[in-house]
C-alpha positions in Angstrom: -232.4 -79.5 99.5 -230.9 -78.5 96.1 -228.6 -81.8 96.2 -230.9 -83.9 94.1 -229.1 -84.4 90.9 -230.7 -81.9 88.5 -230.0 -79.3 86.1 -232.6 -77.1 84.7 -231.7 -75.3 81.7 -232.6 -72.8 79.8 -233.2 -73.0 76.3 -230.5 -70.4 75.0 -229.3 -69.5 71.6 -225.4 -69.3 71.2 -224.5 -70.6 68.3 -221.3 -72.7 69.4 -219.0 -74.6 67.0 -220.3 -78.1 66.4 -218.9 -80.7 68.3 -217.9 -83.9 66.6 -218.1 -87.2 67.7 -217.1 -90.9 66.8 -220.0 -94.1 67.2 -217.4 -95.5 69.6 -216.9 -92.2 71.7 -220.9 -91.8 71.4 -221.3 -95.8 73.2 -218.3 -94.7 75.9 -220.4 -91.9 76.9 -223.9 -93.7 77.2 -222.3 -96.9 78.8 -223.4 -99.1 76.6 -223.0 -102.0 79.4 -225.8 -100.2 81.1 -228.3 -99.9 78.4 -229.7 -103.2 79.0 -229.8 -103.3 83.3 -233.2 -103.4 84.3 -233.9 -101.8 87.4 -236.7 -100.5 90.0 -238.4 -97.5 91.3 -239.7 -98.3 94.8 -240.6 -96.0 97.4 -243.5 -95.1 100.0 -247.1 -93.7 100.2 -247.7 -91.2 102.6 -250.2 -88.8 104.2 -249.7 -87.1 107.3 -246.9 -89.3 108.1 -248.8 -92.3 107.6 -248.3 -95.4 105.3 -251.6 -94.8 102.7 -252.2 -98.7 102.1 -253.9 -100.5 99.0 -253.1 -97.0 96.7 -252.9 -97.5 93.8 -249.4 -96.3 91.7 -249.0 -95.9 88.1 -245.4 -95.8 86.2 -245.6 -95.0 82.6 -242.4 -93.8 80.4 -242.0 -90.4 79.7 -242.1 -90.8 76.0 -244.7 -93.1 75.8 -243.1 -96.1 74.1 -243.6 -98.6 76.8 -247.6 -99.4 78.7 -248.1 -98.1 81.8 -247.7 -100.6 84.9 -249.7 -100.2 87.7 -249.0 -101.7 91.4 -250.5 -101.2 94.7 -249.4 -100.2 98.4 -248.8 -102.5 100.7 -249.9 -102.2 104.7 -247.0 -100.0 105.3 -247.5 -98.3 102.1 -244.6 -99.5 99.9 -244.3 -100.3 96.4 -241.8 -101.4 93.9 -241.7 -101.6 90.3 -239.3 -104.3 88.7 -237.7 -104.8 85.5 -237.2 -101.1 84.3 -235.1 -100.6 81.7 -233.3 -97.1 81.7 -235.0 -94.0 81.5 -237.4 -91.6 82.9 -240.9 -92.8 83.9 -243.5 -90.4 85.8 -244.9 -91.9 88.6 -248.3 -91.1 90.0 -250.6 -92.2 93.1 -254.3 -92.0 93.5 -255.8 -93.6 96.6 -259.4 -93.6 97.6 -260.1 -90.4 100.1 -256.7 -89.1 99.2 -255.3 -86.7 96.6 -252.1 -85.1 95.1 -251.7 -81.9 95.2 -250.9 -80.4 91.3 -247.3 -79.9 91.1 -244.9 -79.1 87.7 -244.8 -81.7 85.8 -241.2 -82.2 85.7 -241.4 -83.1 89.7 -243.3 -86.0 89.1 -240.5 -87.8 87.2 -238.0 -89.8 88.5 -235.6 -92.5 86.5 -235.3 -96.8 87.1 -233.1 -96.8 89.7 -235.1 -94.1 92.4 -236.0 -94.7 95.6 -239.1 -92.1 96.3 -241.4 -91.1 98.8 -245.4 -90.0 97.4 -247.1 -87.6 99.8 -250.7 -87.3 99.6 -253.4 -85.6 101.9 -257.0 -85.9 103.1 -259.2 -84.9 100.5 -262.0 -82.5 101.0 -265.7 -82.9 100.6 -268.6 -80.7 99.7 -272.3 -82.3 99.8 -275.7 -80.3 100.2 -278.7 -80.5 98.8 -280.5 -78.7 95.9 -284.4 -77.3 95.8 -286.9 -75.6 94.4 -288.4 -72.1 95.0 -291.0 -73.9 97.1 -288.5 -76.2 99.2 -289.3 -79.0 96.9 -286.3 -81.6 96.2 -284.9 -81.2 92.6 -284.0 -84.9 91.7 -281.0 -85.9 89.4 -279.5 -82.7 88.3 -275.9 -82.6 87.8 -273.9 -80.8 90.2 -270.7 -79.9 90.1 -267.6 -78.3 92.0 -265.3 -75.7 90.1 -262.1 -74.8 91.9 -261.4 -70.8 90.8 -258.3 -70.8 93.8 -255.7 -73.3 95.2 -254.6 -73.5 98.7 -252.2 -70.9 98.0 -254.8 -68.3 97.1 -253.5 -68.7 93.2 -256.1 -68.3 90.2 -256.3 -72.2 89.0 -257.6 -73.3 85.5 -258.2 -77.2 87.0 -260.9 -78.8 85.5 -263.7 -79.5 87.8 -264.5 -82.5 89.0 -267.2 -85.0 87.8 -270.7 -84.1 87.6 -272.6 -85.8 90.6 -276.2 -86.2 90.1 -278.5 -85.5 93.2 -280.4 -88.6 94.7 -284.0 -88.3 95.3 -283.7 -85.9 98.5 -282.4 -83.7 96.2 -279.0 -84.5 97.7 -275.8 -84.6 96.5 -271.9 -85.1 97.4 -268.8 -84.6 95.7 -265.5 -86.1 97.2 -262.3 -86.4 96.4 -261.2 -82.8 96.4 -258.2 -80.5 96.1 -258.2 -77.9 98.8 -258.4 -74.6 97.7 -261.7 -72.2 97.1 -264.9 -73.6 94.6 -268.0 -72.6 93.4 -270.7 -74.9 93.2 -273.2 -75.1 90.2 -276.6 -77.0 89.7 -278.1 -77.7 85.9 -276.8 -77.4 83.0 -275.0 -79.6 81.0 -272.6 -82.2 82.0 -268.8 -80.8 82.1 -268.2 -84.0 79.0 -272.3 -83.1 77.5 -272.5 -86.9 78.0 -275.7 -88.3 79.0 -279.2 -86.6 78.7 -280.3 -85.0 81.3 -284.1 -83.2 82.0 -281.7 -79.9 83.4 -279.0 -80.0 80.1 -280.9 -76.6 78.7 -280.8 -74.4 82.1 -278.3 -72.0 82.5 -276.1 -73.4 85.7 -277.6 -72.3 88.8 -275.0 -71.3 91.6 -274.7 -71.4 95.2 -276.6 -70.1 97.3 -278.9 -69.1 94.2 -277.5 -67.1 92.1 -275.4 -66.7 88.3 -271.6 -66.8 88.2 -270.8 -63.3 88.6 -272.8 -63.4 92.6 -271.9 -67.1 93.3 -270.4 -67.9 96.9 -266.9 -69.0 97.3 -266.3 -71.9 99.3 -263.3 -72.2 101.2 -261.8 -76.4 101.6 -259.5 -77.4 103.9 -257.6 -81.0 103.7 -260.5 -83.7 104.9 -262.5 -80.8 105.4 -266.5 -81.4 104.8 -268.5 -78.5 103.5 -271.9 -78.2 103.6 -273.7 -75.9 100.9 -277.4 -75.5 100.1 -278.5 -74.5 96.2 -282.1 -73.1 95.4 -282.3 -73.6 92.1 -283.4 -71.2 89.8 -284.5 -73.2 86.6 -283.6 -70.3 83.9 -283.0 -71.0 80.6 -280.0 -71.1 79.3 -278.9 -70.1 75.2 -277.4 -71.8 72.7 -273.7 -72.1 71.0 -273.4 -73.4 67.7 -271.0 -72.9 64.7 -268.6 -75.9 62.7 -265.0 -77.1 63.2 -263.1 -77.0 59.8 -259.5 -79.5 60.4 -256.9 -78.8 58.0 -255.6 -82.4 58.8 -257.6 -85.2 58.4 -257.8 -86.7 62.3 -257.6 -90.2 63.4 -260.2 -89.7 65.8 -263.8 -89.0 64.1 -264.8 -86.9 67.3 -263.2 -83.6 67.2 -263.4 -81.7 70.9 -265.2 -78.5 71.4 -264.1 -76.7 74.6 -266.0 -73.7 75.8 -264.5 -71.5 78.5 -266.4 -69.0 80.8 -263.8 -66.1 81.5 -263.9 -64.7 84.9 -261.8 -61.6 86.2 -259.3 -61.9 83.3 -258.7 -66.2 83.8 -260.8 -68.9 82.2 -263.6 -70.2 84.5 -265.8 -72.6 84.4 -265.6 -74.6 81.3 -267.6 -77.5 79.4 -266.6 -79.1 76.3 -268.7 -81.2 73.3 -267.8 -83.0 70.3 -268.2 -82.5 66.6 -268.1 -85.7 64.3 -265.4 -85.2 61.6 -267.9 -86.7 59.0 -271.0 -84.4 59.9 -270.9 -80.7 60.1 -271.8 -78.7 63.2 -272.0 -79.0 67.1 -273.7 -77.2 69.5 -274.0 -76.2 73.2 -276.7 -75.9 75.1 -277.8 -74.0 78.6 -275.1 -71.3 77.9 -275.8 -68.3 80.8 -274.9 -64.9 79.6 -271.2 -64.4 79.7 -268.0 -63.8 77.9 -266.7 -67.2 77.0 -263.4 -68.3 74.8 -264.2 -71.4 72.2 -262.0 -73.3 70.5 -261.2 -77.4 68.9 -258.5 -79.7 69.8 -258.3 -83.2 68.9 -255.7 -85.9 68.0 -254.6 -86.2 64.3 -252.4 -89.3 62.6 -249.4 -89.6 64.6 -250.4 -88.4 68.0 -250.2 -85.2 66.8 -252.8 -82.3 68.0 -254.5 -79.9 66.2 -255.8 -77.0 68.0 -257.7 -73.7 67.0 -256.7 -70.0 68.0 -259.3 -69.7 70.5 -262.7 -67.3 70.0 -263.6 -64.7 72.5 -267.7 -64.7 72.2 -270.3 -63.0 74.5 -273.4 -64.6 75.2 -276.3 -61.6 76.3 -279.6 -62.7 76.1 -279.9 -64.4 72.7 -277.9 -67.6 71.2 -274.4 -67.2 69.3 -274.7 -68.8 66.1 -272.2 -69.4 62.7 -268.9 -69.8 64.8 -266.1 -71.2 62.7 -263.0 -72.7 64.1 -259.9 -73.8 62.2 -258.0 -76.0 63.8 -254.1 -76.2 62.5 -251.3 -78.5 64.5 -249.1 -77.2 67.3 -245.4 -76.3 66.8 -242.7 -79.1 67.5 -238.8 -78.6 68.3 -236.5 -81.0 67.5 -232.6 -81.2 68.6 -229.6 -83.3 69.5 -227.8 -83.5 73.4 -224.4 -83.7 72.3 -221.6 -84.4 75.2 -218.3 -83.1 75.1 -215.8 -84.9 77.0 -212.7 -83.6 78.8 -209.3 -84.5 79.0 -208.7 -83.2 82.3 -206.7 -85.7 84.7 -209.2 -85.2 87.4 -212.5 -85.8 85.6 -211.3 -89.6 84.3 -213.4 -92.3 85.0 -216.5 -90.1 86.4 -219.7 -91.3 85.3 -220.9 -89.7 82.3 -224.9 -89.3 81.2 -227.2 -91.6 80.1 -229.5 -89.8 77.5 -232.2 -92.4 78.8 -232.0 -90.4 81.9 -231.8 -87.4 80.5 -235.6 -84.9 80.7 -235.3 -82.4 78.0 -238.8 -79.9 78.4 -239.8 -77.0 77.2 -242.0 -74.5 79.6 -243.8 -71.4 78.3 -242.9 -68.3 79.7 -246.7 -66.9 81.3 -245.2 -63.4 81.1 -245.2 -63.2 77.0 -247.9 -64.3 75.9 -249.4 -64.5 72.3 -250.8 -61.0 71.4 -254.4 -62.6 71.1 -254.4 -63.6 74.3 -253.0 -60.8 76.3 -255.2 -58.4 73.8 -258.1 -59.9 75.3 -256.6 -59.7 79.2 -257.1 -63.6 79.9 -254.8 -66.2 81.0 -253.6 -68.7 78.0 -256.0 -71.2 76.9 -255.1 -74.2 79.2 -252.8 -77.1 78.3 -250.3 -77.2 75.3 -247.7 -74.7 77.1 -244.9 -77.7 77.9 -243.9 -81.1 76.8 -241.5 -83.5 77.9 -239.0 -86.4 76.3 -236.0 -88.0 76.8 -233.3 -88.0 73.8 -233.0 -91.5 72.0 -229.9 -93.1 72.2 -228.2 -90.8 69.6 -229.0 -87.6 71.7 -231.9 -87.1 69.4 -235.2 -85.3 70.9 -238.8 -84.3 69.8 -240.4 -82.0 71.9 -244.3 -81.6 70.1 -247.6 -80.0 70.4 -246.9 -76.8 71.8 -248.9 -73.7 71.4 -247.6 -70.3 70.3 -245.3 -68.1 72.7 -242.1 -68.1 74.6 -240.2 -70.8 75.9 -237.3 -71.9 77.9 -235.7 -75.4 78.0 -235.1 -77.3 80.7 -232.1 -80.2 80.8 -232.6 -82.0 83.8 -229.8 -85.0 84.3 -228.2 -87.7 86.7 -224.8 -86.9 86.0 -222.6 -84.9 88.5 -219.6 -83.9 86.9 -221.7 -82.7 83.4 -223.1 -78.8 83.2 -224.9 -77.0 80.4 -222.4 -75.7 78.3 -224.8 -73.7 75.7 -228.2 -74.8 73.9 -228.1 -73.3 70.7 -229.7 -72.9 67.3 -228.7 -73.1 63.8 -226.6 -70.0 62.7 -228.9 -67.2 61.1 -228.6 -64.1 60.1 -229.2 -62.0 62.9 -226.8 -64.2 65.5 -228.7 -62.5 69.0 -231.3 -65.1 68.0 -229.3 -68.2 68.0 -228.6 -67.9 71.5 -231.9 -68.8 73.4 -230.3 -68.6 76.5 -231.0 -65.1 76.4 -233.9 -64.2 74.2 -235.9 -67.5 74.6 -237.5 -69.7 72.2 -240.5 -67.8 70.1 -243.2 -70.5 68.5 -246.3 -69.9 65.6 -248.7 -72.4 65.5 -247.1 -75.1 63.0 -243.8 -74.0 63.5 -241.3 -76.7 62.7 -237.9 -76.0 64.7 -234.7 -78.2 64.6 -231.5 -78.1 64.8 -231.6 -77.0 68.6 -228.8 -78.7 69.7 -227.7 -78.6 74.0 -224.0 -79.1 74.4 -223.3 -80.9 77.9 -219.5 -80.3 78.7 -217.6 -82.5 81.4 -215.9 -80.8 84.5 -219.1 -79.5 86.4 -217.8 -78.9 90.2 -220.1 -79.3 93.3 -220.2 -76.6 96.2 -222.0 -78.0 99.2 -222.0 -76.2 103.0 -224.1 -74.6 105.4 -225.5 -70.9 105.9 -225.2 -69.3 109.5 -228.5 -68.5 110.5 -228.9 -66.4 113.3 -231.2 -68.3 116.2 -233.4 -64.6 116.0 -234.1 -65.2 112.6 -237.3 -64.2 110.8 -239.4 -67.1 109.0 -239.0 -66.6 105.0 -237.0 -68.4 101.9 -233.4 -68.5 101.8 -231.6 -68.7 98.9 -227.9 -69.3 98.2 -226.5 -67.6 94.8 -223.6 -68.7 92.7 -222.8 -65.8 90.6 -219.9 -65.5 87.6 -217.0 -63.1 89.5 -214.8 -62.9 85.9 -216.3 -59.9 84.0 -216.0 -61.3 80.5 -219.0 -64.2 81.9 -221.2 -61.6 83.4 -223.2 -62.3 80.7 -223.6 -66.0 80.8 -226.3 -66.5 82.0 -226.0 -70.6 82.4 -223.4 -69.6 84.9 -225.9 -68.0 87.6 -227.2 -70.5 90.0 -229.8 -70.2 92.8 -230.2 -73.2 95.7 -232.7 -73.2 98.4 -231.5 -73.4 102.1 -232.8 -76.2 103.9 -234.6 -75.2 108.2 -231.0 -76.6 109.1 -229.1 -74.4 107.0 -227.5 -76.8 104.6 -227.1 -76.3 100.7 -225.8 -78.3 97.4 -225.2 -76.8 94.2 -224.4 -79.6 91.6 -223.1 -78.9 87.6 -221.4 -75.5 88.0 -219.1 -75.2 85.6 -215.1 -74.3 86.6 -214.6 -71.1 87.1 -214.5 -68.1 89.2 -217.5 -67.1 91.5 -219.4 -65.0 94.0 -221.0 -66.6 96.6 -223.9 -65.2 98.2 -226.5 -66.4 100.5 -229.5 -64.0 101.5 -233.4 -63.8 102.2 -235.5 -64.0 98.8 -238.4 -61.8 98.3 -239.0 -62.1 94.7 -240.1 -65.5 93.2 -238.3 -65.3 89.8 -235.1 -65.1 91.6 -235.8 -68.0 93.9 -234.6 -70.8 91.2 -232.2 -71.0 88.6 -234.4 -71.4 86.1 -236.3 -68.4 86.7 -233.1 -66.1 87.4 -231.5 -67.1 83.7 -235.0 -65.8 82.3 -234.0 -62.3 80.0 -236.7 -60.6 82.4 -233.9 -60.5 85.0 -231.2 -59.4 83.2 -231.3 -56.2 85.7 -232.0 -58.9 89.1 -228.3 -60.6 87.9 -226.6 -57.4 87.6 -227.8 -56.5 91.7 -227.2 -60.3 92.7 -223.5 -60.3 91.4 -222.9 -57.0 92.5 -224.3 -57.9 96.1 -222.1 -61.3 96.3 -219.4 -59.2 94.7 -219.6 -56.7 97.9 -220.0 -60.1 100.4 -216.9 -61.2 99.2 -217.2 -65.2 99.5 -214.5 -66.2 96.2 -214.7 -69.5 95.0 -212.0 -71.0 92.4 -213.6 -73.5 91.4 -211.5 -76.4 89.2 -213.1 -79.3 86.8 -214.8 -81.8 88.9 -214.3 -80.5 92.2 -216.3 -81.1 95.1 -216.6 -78.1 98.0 -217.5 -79.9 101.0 -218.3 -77.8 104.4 -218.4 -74.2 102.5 -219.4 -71.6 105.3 -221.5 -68.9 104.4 -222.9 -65.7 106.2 -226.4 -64.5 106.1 -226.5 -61.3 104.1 -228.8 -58.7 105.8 -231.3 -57.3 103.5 
């Protein structure tokens, strides 16, 4: 239900007139009184409606400044963490047998004070055994599982898992995963290169015995056990080789050398190696024939990364030699949450935000990518496309290491009677950039951005109610749409909301700002116009137009006045 506290925002550039403030208006709206209240994130661990018991929970803060803590389950599969000072932690479980399944990163992210519940499930298992032409056990060779789908049917870039090494049967067995589709590899090197192994020079061997391009896909259900069979085919592999030049000098001597297999247009199975800053050169081994991207990241002085454009290479029957990457640091974007009070009668003595609770994150928009990448028809290189902080207590934010594209910011906050009034930039000279809103944020590698500055206004309203559903109704999404009815903010798009329906019918929508609007609830077909966040995107510029003129036809009004809260609000289903 869309009644959890949160507004996602995107980053927009409207240039609006700066908003002073005074130190003592700035300590009024953080209650200062609150700063130092610890407080505790407790909740549950569960898994098919059952308390998971002795998992094991991890709470770190969202910008890093504080140790993780770690605490486990109890029998009925609770856990607390004390002594939290304000601010936004993420929160993760890990339990043997069990797993997560990958979410957005924002959703595992909660604030001191939260009561949550973890779900986990069974995880799947896939064991076999590996041998040679003449039935003969092969004997320590790393195996290895590759997800290429999730559950959903979705392409996946996930890691795989770790290397397992067979026993002397020649058997092996790999637990702990996700469900979703895998192909399952013999030989080759290690997905780290760590360790040396009598099978690091063989091109992988995949299931049943065959190269990547013929390998079987293996469907994995939740505690599902698979059995698969390798005959391994002991051909050997070539050889990638080339230097890493850093324009920065890193803190860590070992500078990481990723090498990607791409498979129908999405990066595949993937290894990496390192390259010591000192010594020139690094080099892979037991490469199959293939087109591959390569490229270096590492950490520099500061935390910061430095990353290479990646290389498309093609590996056909002889070894790739003389590859050079550069790597260069990431783009950063730096800003200020400024609040703007009101003097409105009604809005006195409401809670205002706490920037320790305050997630400001940037998210790169898949549909524009760099021209390098969709030159080459392949997803981005993986990693590097979001980050996350919370503002210090002057409003102040970093966001860092992000690779080059498009992006959208996201404001997520605690406090009901705020809204995003505009996120802007610095004025420039062409003013249809300053307003991000609509065109997006566009990073280069390096780029230094500040100045972004997200004004939250007081006087956000709250329309809660329920949808009539019909008792004949067909299964699918339902989405209710707060649109702008007043012509002159037709273009605003931080006043276009979208909140899921819950089986029961119900809805919330939280920080709307005052105003007149459509309301509109109706079966969603399209997933960029399922969420806010997606429907504010400048893609859908033509999806607001129909969606306002739909609600405008439904003719559901809504006057909505500073810090009002719609309780009980009726809506009809439209028919689509």
């Amino acid at each position: 239900m869309l009644g959890t506290p949160r507004l996602v925002l995107l980053l927009t550039a409207a240039l609006l007139a700066p908003y002073s403030y005074t130190l003592s208006t700035q300590a009024l709206a953080q209650g200062s009184d609150n700063n130092t209240k610890l407080s505790s994130i407790k909740g549950r661990v569960l898994a098919d409606g059952q308390a998971v018991t002795d998992a094991t929970v991890t709470v770190s803060s969202v910008n890093s400044s504080r140790q993780s803590r770690t605490v486990p389950t109890n029998d009925n599969g609770d856990f607390e963490f004390k002594g939290l000072e304000p601010g936004m932690y993420r929160v993760e479980v890990s339990a043997p047998a069990y797993v997560s399944m990958p979410a957005d990163p924002d959703e595992s992210i909660y604030r001191a004070g939260d009561s949550i519940t973890l779900n986990m499930i069974k995880a799947g298992v896939i064991t076999g055994k590996v041998v040679t032409a003449g039935n003969d056990p092969v004997v320590a060779v790393r195996v290895r599982a590759l997800m290429i789908r999730d559950a959903n049917g979705r392409p996946t870039r996930t890691e795989p898992s770790r290397d397992r090494l067979t026993d002397d049967r020649g058997v092996y067995r790999i637990f702990g995963l996700v469900p979703g589709t895998y192909v399952i590899s013999a030989g080759g090197r290690g997905f780290s290169g760590t360790g040396a192994n009598a099978y690091d020079n063989d091109a992988p061997t995949f299931a049943p015995s065959s190269t990547r391009d013929t390998a079987e896909e293996i469907s994995l259900g939740s505690g599902e056990e698979r059995t698969v069979e390798i005959r391994y085919r002991g051909t050997g592999g070539h050889a990638v080789s080339g230097n890493v030049n850093a324009l920065s000098t890193p803190e860590n001597p070992w500078l990481r050398v990723n090498l990607a297999r791409i498979v129908n247009s999405t990066l595949d199975v993937s290894v990496f190696t390192y390259q010591n800053a000192r010594v020139k050169g690094f080099e892979f081994q037991g490469v199959a024939d293939g087109d591959y991207f390569i490229w270096t990241s590492f950490a520099a002085r500061g935390g910061e990364l430095l990353v290479s454009e990646p290389k498309r290479i093609t590996v056909k029957g002889a070894d790739v030699t003389g590859i050079e990457l550069i790597a260069r640091p990431l783009a950063s974007v730096a800003g200020t949450v400024v609040l703007e009070p009101s003097m409105v009668a009604e809005c006195k003595d409401k809670r205002r935000p706490l920037f320790e609770e305050t997630l400001v994150s940037l998210q790169r928009n898949q549909k524009n990518l760099p021209k390098q990448e969709t030159a080459t028809q392949t997803v981005d290189v993986p990693l590097y496309g979001s980050s996350q902080a919370t503002p210090d207590s002057a409003g102040s934010f970093q966001l860092r290491n992000l690779a080059a594209g498009q992006y959208n910011l996201n404001l997520r906050m605690f406090a009901k009677y705020w809204y995003l009034r505009s996120v802007t930039l610095p004025a420039g000279k062409d003013p249809t950039t300053n307003d991000i809103a609509r065109s997006l944020l566009t990073l280069k590698s390096g780029d230094r951005v500040t100045g972004v500055k997200a004004t939250l206004a007081e006087g956000a309203a709250s329309v809660s109610g329920q949808v009539e559903l019909p008792e004949d109704r067909r299964a699918g999404t339902i989405v209710v749409y707060v649109v702008p009815a007043e012509k002159d903010k037709a273009d605003e798009v931080l006043r276009y909301f979208a909140a899921p329906v819950d089986a029961d019918g119900s809805f919330t929508q939280d920080h709307v700002p005052p105003g007149r609007y459509w309301a509109l609830a109706k079966f969603v077909t399209v997933e960029n116009e399922a969420t806010s966040t997606a429907l504010r995107l400048p893609s859908q510029a033509a999806a607001r137009v129909r969606l306002r003129r739909e609600a405008e036809a439904a003719r559901v009004e809504l006057e909505l006045k500073p810090c009002q809260i719609v309780r009980d609000q009726k809506l009809p289903l439209a028919s689509n």
